[in-house]
N, C-alpha and C positions, 0 to 999 in steps of 0.2 A: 504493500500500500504506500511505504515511506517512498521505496523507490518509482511508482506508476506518476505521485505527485511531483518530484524532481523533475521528472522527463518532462514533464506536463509544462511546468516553468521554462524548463530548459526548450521547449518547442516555442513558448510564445516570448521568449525573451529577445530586444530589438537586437542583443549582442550577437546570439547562440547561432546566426547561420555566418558571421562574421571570423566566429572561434572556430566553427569547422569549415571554413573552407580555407582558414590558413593552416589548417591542420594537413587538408589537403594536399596542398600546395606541397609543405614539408615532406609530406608521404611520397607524394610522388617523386622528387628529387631523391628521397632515398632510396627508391628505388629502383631511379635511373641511375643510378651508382652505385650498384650492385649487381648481384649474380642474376639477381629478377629480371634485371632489363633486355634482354631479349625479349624473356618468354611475355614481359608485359608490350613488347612494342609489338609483340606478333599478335596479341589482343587484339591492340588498335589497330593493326593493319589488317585484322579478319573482315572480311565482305560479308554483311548480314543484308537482308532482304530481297527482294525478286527482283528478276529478269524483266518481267512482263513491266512494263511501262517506264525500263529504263529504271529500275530504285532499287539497285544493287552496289551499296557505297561499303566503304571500312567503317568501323565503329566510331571514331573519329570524327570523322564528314557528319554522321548521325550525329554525333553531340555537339559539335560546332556551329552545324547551319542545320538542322532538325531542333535540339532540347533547347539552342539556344533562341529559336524563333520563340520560341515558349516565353523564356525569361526575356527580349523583347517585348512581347506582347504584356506582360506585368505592368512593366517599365511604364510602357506606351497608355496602358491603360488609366496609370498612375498620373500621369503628363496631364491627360486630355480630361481628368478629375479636374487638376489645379488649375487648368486654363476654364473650365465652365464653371468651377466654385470656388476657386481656391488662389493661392498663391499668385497662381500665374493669368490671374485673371482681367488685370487690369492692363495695358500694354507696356508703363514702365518696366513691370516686373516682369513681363511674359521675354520683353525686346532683349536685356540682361544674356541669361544667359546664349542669345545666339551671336550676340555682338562678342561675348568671352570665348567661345568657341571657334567664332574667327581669326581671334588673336594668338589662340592658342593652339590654332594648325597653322599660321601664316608667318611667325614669329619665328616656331621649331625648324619650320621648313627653309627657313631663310637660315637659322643659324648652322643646320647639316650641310647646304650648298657651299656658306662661308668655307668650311674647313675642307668639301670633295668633290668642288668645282676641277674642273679637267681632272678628275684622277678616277680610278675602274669602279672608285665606290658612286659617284656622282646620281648613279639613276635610282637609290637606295634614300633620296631626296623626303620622299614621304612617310620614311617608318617611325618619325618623331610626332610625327601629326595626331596621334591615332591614342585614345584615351580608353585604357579595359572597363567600361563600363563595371563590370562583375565585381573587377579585384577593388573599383576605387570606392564603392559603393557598400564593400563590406567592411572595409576598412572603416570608412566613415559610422557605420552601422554599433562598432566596438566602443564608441561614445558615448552610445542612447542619446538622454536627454540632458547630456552636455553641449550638446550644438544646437541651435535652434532649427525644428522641421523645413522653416524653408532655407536652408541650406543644402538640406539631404536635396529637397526638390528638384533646386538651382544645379546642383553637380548631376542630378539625372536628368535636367533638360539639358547641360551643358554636354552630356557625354552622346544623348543622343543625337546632336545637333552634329556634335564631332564624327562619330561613328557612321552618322550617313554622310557629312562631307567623303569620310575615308572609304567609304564605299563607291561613291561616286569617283572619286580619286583611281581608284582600281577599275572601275567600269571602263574611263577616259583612257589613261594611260597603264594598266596590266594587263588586262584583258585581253587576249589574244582574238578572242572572238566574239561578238556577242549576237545571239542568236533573233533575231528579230519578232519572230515569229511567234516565240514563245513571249515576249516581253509586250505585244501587242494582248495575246490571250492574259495576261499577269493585268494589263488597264482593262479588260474587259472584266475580270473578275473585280476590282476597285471598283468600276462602276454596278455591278451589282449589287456591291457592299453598301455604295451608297445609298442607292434606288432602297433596300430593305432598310436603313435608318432612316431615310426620307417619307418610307411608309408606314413607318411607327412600328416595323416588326420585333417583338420582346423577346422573343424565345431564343436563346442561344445557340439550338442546334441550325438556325437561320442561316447565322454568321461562323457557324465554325467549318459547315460544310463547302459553302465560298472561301474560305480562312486558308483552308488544307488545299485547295486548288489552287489558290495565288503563291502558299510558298511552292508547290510541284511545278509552278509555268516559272516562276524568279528562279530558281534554283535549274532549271534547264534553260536557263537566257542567259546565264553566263554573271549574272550578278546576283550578288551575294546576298544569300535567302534568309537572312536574319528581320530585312527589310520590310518582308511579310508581315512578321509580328507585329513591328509599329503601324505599318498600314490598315490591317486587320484593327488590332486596339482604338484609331479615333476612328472605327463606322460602328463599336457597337454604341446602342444608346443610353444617355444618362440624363439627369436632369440638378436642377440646382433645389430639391425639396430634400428638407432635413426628416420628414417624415417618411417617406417614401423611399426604400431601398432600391434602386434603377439596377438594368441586369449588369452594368458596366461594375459597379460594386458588388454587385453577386460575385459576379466570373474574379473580381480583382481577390474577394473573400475566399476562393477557391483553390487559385493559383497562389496563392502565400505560402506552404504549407509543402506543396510537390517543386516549386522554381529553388525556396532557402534552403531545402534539404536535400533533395534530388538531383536536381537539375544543376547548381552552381557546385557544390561536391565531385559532378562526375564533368564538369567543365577544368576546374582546376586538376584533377587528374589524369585528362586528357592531357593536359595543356601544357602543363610544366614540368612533364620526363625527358629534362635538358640533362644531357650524361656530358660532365666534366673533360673537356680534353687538352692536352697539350697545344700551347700557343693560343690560348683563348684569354688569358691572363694578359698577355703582349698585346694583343687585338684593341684593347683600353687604351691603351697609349699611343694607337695613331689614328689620323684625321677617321679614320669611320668609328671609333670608338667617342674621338673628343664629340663627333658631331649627333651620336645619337645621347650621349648622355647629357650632353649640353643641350641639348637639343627638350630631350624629356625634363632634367628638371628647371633648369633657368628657361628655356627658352618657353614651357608651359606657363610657368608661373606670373613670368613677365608678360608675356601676351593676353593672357587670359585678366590679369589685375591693370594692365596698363589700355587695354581697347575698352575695359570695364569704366575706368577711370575718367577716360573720356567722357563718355554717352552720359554718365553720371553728373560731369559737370556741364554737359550739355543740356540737362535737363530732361534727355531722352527715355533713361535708363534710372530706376533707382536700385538702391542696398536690398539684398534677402530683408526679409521683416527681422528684427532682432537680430541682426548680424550687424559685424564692424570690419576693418578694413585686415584687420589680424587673421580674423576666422577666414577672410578671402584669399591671403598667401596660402592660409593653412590647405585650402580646397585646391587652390592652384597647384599646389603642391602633391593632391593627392591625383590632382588629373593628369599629371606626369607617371601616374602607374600606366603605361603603353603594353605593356605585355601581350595579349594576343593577336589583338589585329595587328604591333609591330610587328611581330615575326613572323605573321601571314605576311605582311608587304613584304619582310625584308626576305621573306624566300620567292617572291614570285621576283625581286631585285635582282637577286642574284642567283637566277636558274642555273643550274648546270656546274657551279662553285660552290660546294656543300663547305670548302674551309672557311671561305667570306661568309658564307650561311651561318656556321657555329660562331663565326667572331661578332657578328651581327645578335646573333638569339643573346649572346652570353651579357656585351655589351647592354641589348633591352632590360636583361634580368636584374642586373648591379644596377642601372639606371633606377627601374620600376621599385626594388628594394629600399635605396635611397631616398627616392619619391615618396613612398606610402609611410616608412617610418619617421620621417621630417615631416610628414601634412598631420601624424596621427600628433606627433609631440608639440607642435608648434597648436593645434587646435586642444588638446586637454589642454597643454597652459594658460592658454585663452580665458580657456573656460573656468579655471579655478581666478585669475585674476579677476574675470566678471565676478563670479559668485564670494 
């Protein structure tokens, strides 16, 4: 009973999907450095599902651009709350973080250029841009109610604002190909989604089953099927009644529970069985190391606090509610966690060079760690100095 009640805590606690997924994180590193790691990369390289309509990927692929459309769609769902009721509702607040987002891709990207202009690293341009949504979000999560909610908001509209720049970024220039055909059926199914919130449709299984089409046509277009989710997340319907539970907070009530504990757990152990090699250590200390870690944490933080800074004294843009200009380094800081989609860029960068690949992944990793323990420390102190 003592222990059914823990767990119970430990499920609804804002910390406990934060604690296990840097647990994760750990785990997986152990045992990419280890006797295990084969037998776990042959895991992820196992092909599960059918043939028939082309949906035969590695396990991988399924937790990347499959479970993570899921944790998208949370996100998403989360966003398009605070924009009809909440936070993001009025346009200073909403304009905020996409003005920070552009600083905080346009900044990194100019300072990797600086250091691999004319040299083999140079087209690896974008792997600073790209903010893990997952890692920076849990991280911040390890606070609770030491940061003010619209904080957490701001760094989840900030990451997704970043995350679909960085996906567009790969559609433009990585993309070898992009299928058209399938990208035209992917707006045909949008417009569905709309047409059913334009007709007031409640039911869930409306939108899930257009939901599951639009990621199969994205994810066969050649652009990255995470995209689904948020698209998916603003057509279901909601409303600004405090009495009234709308199905957007249903589905949001739903998905808390399977995205904290499921879904970002087997992301991070997808994600980070980086195995330790020889001259990855050296790889820090020339121009592609200076440029991504310079890149993720100053050039994050500066972009993201200095395009903010502006619009604010512009009159455009104001502050998160209860937030100061401290907790905002602290956030910039945490949106220098690049981790995923970095190492997605930096291998589609550098196809065919798995050594530049590993000096690249290793580079993101010391970066992303620096990142998230500087935004987590500089935001507790914050917070104890407020309180």
């Amino acid at each position: 009973m003592l222990i059914t009640t823990y767990f119970k805590k430990f499920l609804h606690s804002s910390q406990s999907s934060g604690i296990l997924l840097i647990f994760c994180v750990a785990l997986s590193l152990v045992i990419a450095n280890s006797a295990l790691a084969e037998g776990f990369q042959h895991i992820l390289d196992k092909n599960i599902g059918t043939d028939l309509f082309g949906l035969r990927y590695p396990l991988s692929i399924w937790v990347n651009d499959g479970l993570m459309a899921v944790f998208f769609l949370l996100v998403g769902l989360e966003i398009k709350r605070e924009i009809v009721e909440g936070e993001l509702s009025n346009f200073k607040n909403a304009s905020l973080p996409i003005v920070a987002a552009l600083g905080g891709m346009i900044v990194p990207a100019a300072i990797y250029f600086f250091f691999n202009q004319d040299t083999e690293y140079a087209k690896g341009w974008a792997i600073p841009m790209a903010t893990d949504i997952a890692f920076s979000l849990a991280i911040l999560s390890l606070l609770g109610k030491r940061v003010p909610l619209s904080l957490k908001i701001f760094l989840a509209a900030l990451a997704i604002v970043d995350d679909l720049g960085a996906i567009v970024v790969i559609a433009v220039f990585y993309t070898e190909q992009i299928h058209w055909m399938y990208l035209l059926w992917s707006a045909l199914m949008v417009l569905v989604l709309v047409l059913l919130n334009f007709f007031k449709f409640q039911k869930h299984v409306f939108y899930v089953v257009p939901g599951i089409l639009l990621w199969y046509f994205m994810h066969h277009s050649g652009i990255h099927a995470t995209i689904a989710g948020v698209l998916l997340a603003f057509t279901i319907p909601t409303n600004v009644s405090d009495t009234e539970i709308s199905p957007l907070e249903k589905l949001e009530q739903k998905l808390h529970l399977p995205v904290n504990f499921i879904v970002m757990p087997l992301f991070a152990l997808a994600n980070t069985n980086i195995t330790f090699k020889d001259g990855m250590v050296d790889g820090l200390f020339g121009s592609l190391g200076y440029g991504i870690i310079l890149g993720l944490i100053l050039g994050k933080v500066v972009g993201i606090n200095l395009f903010s800074w502006i619009f604010i004294k512009l009159k455009i843009s104001s502050l998160p509610d209860k937030s100061n200009w401290t907790q905002m380094v602290g956030t910039g800081l945490l949106a220098g966690i690049g981790f995923t989609m970095s190492i997605f860029i930096a291998l589609l960068s550098f196809k065919g060079h798995p050594e530049i690949q590993d000096e690249a992944k290793f580079a993101i990793l010391v970066a992303s760690l620096i990142a998230g323990a500087s935004g987590f420390l500089l935001l507790k102190a914050s917070a104890k100095s407020v309180s």
